[in-house]
N, C-alpha and C positions, 0 to 999 in steps of 0.2 A: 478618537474616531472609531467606528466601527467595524465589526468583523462580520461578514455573512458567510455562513456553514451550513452546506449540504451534506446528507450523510451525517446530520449530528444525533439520529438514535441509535449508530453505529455503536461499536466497541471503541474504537479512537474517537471518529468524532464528537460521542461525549466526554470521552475525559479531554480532546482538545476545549470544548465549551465551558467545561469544571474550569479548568488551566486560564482561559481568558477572562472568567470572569473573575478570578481567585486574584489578577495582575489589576483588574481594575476597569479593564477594556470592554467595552457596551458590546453587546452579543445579539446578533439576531439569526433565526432558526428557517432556514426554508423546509419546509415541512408538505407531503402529498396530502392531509388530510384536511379538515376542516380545523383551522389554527383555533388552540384553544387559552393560549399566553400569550401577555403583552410583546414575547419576543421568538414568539411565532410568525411567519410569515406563509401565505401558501402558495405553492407552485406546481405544475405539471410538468415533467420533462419530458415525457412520451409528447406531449401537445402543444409545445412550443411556447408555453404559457409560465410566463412571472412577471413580475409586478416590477417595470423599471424604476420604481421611487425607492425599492428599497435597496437596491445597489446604487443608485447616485449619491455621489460623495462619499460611499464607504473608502476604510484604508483601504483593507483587503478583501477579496472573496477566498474561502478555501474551499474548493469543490472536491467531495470525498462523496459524494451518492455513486451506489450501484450494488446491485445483486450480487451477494459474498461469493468470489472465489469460493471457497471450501465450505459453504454453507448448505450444499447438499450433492446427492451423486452426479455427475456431469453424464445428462442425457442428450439427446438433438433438441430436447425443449430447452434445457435448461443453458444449453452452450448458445441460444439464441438469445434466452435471456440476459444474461452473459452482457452480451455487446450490446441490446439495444437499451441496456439500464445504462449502457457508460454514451455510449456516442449518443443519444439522442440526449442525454440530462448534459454534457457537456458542448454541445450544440447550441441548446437553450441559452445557457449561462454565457458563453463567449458571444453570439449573438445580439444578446442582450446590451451587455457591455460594449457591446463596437458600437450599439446606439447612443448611448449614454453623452449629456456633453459634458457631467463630471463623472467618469470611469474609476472606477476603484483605481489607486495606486500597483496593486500588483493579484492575479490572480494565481494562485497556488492550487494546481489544479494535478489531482491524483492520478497515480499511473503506477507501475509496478515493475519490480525487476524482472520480471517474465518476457520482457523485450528484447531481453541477451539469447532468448535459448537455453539452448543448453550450452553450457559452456564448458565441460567436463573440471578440468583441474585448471585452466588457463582461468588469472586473472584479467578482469575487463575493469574499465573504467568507465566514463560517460562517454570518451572519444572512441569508443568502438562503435563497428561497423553494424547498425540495426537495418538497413534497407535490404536486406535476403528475402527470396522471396517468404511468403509462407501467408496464412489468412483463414479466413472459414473453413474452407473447405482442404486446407493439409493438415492432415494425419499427422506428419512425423513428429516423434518425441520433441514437444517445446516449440514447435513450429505456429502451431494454432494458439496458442497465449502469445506467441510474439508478436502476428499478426493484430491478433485482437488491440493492443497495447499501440502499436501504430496508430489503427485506427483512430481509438479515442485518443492520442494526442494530436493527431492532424485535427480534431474537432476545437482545438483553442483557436485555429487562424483567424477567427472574424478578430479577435479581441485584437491578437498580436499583429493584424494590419491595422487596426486603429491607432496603434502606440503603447495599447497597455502593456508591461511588463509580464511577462507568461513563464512561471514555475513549474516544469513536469516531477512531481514526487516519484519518484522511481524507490515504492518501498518494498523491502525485502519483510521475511516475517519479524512480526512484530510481538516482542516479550514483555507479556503481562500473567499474570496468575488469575487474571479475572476474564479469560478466554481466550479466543484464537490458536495458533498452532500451538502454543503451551500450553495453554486452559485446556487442552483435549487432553494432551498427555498425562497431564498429572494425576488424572485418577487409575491410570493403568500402571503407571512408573512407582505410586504409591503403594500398590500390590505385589510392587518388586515382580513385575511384567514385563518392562519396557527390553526392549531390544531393536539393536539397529534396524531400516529399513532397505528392501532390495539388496545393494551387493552392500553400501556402508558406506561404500568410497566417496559419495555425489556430496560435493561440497553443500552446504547450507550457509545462507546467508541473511545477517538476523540483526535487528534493533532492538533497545530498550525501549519498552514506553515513554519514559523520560527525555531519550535522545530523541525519540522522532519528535514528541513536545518542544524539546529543546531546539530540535534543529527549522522547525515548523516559525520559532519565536525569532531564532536568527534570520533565516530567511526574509521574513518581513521587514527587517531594519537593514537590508543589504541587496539596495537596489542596483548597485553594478552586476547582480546575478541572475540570471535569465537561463530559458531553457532546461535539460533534462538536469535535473542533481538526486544522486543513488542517497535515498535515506537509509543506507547498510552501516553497520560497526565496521571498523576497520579490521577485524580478528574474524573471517568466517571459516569455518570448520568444518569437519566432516560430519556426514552423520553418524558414525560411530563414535567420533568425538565428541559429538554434543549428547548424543546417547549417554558414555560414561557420565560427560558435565553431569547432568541431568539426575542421574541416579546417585553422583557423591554428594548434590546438591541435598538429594532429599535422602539420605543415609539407606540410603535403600540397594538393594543388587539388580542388577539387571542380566538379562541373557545373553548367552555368550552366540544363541542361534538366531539369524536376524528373520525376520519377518518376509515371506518370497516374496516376490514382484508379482505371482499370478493371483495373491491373494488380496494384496494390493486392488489392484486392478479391477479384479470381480466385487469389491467393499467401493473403491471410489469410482469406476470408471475410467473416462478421459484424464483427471486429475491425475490418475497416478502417475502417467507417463509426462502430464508439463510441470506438475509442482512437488513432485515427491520422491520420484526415481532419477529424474535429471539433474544432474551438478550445476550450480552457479554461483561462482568465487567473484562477486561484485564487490568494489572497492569505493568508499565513497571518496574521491578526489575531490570533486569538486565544494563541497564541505572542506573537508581539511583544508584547501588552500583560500577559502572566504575567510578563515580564521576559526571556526568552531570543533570546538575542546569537546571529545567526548567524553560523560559520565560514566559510562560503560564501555571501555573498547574492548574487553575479553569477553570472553562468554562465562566464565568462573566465575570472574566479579560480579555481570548482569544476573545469573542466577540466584547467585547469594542476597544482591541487594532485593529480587525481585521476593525471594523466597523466604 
């Protein structure tokens, strides 16, 4: 049966597309532009507009579209962009699907561990408490990514009143050598640059490529599971700890002075205070007790197998 993936010119969403087609599994592409492949499809999420023929009867939809988190400095345009690439494309899709009278089996619909907060040193799991306030317009450190993250999950409801099955990914960063939070550092950490950020202490919470592949694959075959599940490694660390990791990975030294938070701040923005300076020690529970064995649960191991 088939899988339909938004967000798949993404960094995950292609290697999820590589991974599905590599298992066997027919793959179709919802795509903003004028489709140019047989498993292309187009869609608007700004406009409310996709094509219901190509979600009926799919197994699954994986919904991953939206404006990168860390893809540029966080301004007031760009913190708008933000939320209306996630709630208005994940509006579309769950809409869609409540019409549907064969609805995908289960929608796996992306979200992020930025829902926690900042959670200093305390571990969370999925049964912690996200309804605080916080949304557009709060300031405080972790407050305005928690919001946002609310939002676009309340945007699955049309689906999950219909009956379909609704997966929130709650993912933390995700470990590849081919971009994202690691693809940045490695060309500073190879100049034997790298050093911890802000004070060091702010926990980080982080996946393999492979485990979130992996846990992307279980997911779909374990229909007793619904709702939020934290795609985090069991092992999250500091960042001074994943600093060291980092630099033994790659033989390299790193400094012993960490990087200020004002410099931070003035390079990214709003970012630095919700995904860079603030600790979140997320656990994925809800994985481990579906039964799924991770590849990587230390950070030693992920780097080495990654590196």
């Amino acid at each position: 049966m088939t899988v339909v993936v938004t967000g798949s010119s993404g960094l995950i969403g292609s290697a999820l597309v590589r991974a599905l087609r590599e298992e066997g599994t027919p793959v179709v592409r919802l795509v903003r532009r004028r489709p140019e492949a047989a498993d292309e499809a187009f869609w608007d999420p700004a406009g409310g507009v996709v094509d219901p023929g190509v979600l009926d009867g799919a197994e699954a939809v994986v919904h991953l579209a939206g404006a990168g988190i860390a893809d540029r400095r966080w301004t007031d345009d760009y913190r708008r962009e933000l939320v209306d690439s996630r709630v208005s494309g994940t509006r579309t899709i769950a809409t869609a699907i409540a019409a549907l009278e064969r609805p995908p089996q289960v929608l796996l619909s992306g979200s992020a561990m930025g829902v926690y907060g900042d959670t200093g040193d305390r571990e969370v799991d999925e049964s912690a408490d996200v309804t605080s306030p916080g949304g557009a317009g709060d300031r405080r450190p972790g407050q305005w990514l928690a919001g946002l993250v609310r939002a676009w999950e309340a945007e699955t409801a049309p689906a999950e009143r219909a009956g379909v099955r609704v997966v929130h990914l709650r993912t933390g960063h995700v470990l590849t050598a081919a971009g994202g939070f690691l693809g940045k550092m490695l060309p500073v950490f190879r100049a034997g640059l790298g050093a911890p950020l802000g004070s060091g202490r702010q926990y980080t919470s982080w996946i393999s490529l492979d485990d979130w592949l992996g846990a992307i694959a279980h997911l779909r075959r374990r229909p007793e599971v619904s709702g939020p599940v934290n795609l985090t490694a069991p092992g999250p660390v500091t960042n001074a700890e994943f600093t060291k990791a980092l630099g033994r990975a790659l033989h390299r030294p790193t400094l012993p002075v960490p990087v200020p938070a004002f410099a931070l701040r003035a390079a990214l923005g709003g970012l630095a205070d919700e995904g860079v300076l603030i600790g979140q020690r997320v656990l994925p529970r809800r994985l481990l007790d579906s039964g799924y064995r991770f590849r990587h649960p230390g950070v030693e191991e992920a780097l080495a197998a990654i590196l």
